[in-house]
C-alpha positions in Angstrom: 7.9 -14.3 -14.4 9.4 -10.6 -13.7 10.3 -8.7 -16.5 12.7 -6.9 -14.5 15.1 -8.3 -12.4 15.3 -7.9 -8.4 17.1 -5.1 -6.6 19.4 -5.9 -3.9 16.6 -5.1 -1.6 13.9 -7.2 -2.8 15.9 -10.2 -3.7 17.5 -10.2 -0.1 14.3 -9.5 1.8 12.4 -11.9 -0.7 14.5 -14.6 1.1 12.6 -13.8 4.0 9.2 -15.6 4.2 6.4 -12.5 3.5 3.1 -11.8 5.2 0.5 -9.6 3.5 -2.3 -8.4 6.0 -5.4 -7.5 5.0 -6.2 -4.9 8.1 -9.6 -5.1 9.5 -10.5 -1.5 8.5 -13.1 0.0 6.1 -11.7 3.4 4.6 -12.9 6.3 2.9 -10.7 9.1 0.9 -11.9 12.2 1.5 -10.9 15.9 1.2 -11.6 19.6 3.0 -11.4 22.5 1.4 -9.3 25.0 2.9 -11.8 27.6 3.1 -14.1 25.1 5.0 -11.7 23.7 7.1 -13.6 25.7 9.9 -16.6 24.1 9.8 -14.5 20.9 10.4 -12.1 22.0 13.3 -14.1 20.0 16.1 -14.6 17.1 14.5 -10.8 16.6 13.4 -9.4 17.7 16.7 -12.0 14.9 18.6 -10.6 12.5 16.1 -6.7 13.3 16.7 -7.3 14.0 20.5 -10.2 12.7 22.3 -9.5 9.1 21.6 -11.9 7.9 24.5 -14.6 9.7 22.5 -14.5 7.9 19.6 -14.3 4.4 17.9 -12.3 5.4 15.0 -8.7 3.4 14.8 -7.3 4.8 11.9 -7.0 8.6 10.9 -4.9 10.5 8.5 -4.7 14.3 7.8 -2.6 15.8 5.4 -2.5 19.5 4.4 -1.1 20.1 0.9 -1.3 23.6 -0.1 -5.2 22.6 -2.4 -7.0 21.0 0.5 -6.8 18.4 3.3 -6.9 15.2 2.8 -8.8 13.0 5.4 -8.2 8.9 5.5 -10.3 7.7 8.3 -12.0 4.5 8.8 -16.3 4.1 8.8 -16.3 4.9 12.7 -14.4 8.3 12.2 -16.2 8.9 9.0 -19.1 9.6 11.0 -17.6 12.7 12.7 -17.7 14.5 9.2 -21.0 16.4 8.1 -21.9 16.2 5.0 -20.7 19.5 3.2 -20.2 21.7 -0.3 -16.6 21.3 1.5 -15.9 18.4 1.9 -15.4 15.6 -0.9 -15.6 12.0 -0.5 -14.2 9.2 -3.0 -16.9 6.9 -3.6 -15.4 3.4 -2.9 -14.4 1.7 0.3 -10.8 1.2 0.6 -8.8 -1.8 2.2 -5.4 -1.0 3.9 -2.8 -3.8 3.0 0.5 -4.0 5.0 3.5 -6.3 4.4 5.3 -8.0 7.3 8.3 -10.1 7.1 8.2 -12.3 9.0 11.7 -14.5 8.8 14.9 -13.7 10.4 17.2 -12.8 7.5 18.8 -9.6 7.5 18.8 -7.6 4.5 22.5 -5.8 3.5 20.5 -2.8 2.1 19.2 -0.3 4.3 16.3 1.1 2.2 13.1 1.6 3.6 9.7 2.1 2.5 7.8 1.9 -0.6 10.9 0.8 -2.0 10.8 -2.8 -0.2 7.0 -3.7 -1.8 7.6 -2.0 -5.6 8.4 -5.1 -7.4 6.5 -7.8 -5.2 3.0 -5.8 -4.5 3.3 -2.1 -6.3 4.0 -3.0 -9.8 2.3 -6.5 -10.1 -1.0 -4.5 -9.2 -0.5 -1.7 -11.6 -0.2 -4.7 -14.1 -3.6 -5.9 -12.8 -4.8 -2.9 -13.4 -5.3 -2.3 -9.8 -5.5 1.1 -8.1 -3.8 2.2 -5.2 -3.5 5.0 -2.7 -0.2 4.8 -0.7 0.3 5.9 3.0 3.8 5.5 4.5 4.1 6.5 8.5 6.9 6.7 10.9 5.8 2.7 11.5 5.1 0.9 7.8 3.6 1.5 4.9 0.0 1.0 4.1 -1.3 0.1 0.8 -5.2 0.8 0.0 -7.4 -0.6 -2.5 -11.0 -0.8 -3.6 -12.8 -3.2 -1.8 -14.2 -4.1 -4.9 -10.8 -5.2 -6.2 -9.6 -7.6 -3.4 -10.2 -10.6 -5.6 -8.0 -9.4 -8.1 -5.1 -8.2 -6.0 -5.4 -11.8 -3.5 -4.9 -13.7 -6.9 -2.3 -11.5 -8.3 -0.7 -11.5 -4.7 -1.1 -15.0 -3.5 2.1 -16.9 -5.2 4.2 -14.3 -3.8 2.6 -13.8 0.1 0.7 -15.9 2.7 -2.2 -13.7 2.5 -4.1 -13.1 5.9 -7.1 -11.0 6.8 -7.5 -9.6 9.9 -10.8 -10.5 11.5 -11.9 -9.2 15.7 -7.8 -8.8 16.5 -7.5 -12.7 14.8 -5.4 -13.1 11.5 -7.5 -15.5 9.3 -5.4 -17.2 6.0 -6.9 -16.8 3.0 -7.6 -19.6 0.5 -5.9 -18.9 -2.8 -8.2 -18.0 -5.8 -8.4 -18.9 -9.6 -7.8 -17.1 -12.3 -11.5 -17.5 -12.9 -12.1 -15.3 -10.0 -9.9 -13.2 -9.9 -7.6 -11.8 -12.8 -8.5 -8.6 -14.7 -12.0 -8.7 -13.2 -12.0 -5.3 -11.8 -13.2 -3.5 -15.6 -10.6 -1.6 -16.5 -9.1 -1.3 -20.1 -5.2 -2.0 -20.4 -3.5 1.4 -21.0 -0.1 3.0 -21.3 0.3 5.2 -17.9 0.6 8.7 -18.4 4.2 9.9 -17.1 2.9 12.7 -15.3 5.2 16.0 -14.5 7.1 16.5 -11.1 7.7 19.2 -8.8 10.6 18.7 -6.5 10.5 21.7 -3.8 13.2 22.9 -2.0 12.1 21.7 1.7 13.5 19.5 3.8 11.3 17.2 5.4 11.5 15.0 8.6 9.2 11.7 9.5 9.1 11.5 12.6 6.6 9.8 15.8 5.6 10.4 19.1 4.8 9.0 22.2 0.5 8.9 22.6 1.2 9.4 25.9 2.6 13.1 25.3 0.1 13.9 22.9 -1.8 16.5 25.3 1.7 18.1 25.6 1.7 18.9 21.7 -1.4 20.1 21.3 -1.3 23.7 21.2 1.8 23.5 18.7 -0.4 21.1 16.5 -3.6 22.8 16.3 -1.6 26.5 15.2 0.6 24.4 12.6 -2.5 22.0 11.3 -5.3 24.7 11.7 -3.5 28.5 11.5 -0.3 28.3 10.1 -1.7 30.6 7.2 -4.7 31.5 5.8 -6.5 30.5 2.3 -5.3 33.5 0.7 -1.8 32.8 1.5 -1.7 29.5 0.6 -2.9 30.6 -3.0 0.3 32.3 -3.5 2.0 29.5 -2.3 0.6 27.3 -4.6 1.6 29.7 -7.5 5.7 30.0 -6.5 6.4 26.1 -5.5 9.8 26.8 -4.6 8.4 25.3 -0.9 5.6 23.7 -0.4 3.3 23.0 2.6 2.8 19.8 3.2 2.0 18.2 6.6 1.2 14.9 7.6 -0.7 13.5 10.7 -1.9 9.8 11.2 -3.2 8.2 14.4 -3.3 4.3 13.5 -4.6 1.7 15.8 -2.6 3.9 18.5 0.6 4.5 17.0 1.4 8.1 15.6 3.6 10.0 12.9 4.3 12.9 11.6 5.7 14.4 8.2 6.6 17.9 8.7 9.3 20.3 7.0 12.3 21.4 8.8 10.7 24.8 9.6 7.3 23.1 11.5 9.5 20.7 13.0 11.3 24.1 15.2 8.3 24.8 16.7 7.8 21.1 18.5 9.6 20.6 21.7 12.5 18.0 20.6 12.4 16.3 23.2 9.2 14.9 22.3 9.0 14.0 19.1 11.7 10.5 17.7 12.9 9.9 14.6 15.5 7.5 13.1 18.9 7.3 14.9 20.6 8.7 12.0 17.9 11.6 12.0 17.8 11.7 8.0 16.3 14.3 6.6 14.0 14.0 2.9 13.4 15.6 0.4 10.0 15.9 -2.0 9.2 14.8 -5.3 5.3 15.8 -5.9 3.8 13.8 -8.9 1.2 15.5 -11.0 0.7 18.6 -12.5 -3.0 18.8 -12.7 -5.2 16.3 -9.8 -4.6 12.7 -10.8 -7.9 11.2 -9.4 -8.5 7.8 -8.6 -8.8 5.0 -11.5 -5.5 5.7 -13.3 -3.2 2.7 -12.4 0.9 2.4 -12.6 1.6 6.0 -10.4 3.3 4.3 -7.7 5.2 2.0 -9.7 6.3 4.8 -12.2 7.7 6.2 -9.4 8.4 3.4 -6.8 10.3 1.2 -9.5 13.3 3.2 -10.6 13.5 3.9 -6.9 13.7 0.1 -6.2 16.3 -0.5 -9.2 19.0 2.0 -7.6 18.2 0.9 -4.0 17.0 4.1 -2.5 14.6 4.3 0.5 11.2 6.4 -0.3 8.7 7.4 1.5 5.1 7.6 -0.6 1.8 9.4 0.8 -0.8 9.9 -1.8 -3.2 13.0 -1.6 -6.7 13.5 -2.8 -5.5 15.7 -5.6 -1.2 14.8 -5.9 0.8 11.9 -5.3 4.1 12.8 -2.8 7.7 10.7 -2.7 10.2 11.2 0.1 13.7 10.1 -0.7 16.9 10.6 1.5 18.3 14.3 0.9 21.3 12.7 -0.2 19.8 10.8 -3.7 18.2 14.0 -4.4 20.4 14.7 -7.5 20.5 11.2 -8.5 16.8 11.0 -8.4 16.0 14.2 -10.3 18.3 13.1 -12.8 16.4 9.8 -13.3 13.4 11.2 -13.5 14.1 13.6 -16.2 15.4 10.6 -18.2 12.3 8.8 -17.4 10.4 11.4 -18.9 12.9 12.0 -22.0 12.2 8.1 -22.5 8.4 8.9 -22.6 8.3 11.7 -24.9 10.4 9.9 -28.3 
């Protein structure tokens, strides 16, 4: 039973009959220091350019103004040297993505995190289940522990037909007992901390791009990924959050996208890059005032669930250190304003 009931969004879509895929990639969370990003330049501009040189099918690089964060599956793992630089999560991650897969039309527009929050987000969270969120231009991705697939297929399985992908074939996957599955994953129950938020003042576009036109990019990308500013200047930036820089690149089994602020976005040629027809622009809400590390559950769902409630589309890319939310400039008041009540609710 939900304790809460459907939004608009969920209960529409839920009419829809709903796929979750278990991609056939291995991931590992990692991070780059920005004052080694130098000794990683090659191997990051093979991985988002030289395709034909490498077997890796999934890549992500975010810059946040502490460090890089790298997603890349076991093939493109391989590129990165060991390093007093570079950091590396310890588990093996498993990207989930949800499909629907009926023909309903759902009246709301939202997009994003906001579809999954009550059926996969929050039912995890009650698991005790970790997970790392990456939403592209194309769908979102939701990663968790390897060593926790038994617990999410159970918690999942009345709600999905669960699949995992296996050599390009998608293979059902027999429902599980409670037995071998539920709260198996040794965590305690606890209360999740309602951590503090930052909301900057840019606004940010998500946005893709052909693969095709990739080469024409590339000059643009490497300056805005690689010497937009230095380590020193990203120090102060860190201190006076009034903007923040925060940009996103993911190359997933060929398809691209890009988060970027309004100001990197000038220095693409628009022709090139696509967006939504309605060309929305976001803004940010950055979760977490010190790093949040990896074993606390319920972050997304903190988030992701009000979110749902009001029917407002979000965006969510986790970090190694922060947690980020994109919602549509125009809920920005209304979000900020929910959020501070959400953390005037915590603190009596």
């Amino acid at each position: 039973m939900r304790s809460a009931p459907l939004s608009s969004t969920e209960s529409s879509w839920r009419a829809e009959a709903m796929d979750l895929h278990i991609l056939d990639h291995r991931l590992r969370v990692t991070s780059i220091s920005k004052t080694g990003l130098e000794n990683y330049t090659h191997p990051l501009i093979k991985l988002i350019f030289l395709r034909n040189r490498t077997r890796c099918k999934f890549f992500s690089l975010t810059e946040t103004p502490e460090n890089y964060t790298v997603v890349l599956d076991e093939e493109g793992f391989k590129e990165l040297q060991p390093s007093e630089h570079l950091q590396v999560e310890g588990s093996t991650w498993l990207p989930l993505n949800v499909i629907s897969n009926g023909n309903a039309s759902s009246s709301s527009q939202a997009v994003g995190v906001t579809k999954i929050a009550k059926s996969v987000i929050a039912p995890l969270a009650e698991q005790h289940v970790s997970v790392f969120m990456l939403s592209t231009y194309q769908t979102d991705f939701i990663l968790v522990r390897e060593t926790d697939l038994s617990v999410v297929i159970h918690t999942l399985q009345e709600e999905f037909n669960i699949y995992r992908e296996v050599k390009g074939e998608s293979v059902p996957v027999q429902g599980q007992n409670a037995q071998n599955g539920l709260r198996k994953n040794g965590r305690e129950a606890s209360h999740a901390t309602v951590h503090p938020v930052l909301i900057p003042e840019n606004q940010f576009c998500v946005m893709s791009l052909d693969p095709d036109t990739l080469p024409a990019i590339a000059t643009t990308l490497i300056d805005v990924l690689f010497y937009s500013n230095n380590p020193k200047e990203d120090t102060s930036q860190a201190q006076d959050l009034e903007c923040i820089k925060f940009f996103s690149f993911s190359l997933i089994d060929g398809y691209i996208s890009l988060v970027m602020d309004t100001e990197a976005q000038r220095q693409f040629p628009a022709d090139l890059l696509f967006t939504s027809s309605s060309g929305e622009l976001w803004r940010m809400v950055r979760i977490g005032g010190q790093p949040l590390g990896f074993d606390e559950c319920g972050i997304v769902a903190q988030i992701s669930q009000p979110l749902a409630d009001s029917d407002i589309s979000a965006y969510y890319i986790s970090t190694f250190s922060f947690d980020h939310a994109l919602v549509p400039e125009e809920d920005i008041v209304s979000v900020t304003e929910m959020l501070k009540d959400q953390r005037k609710e915590a603190a009596r």
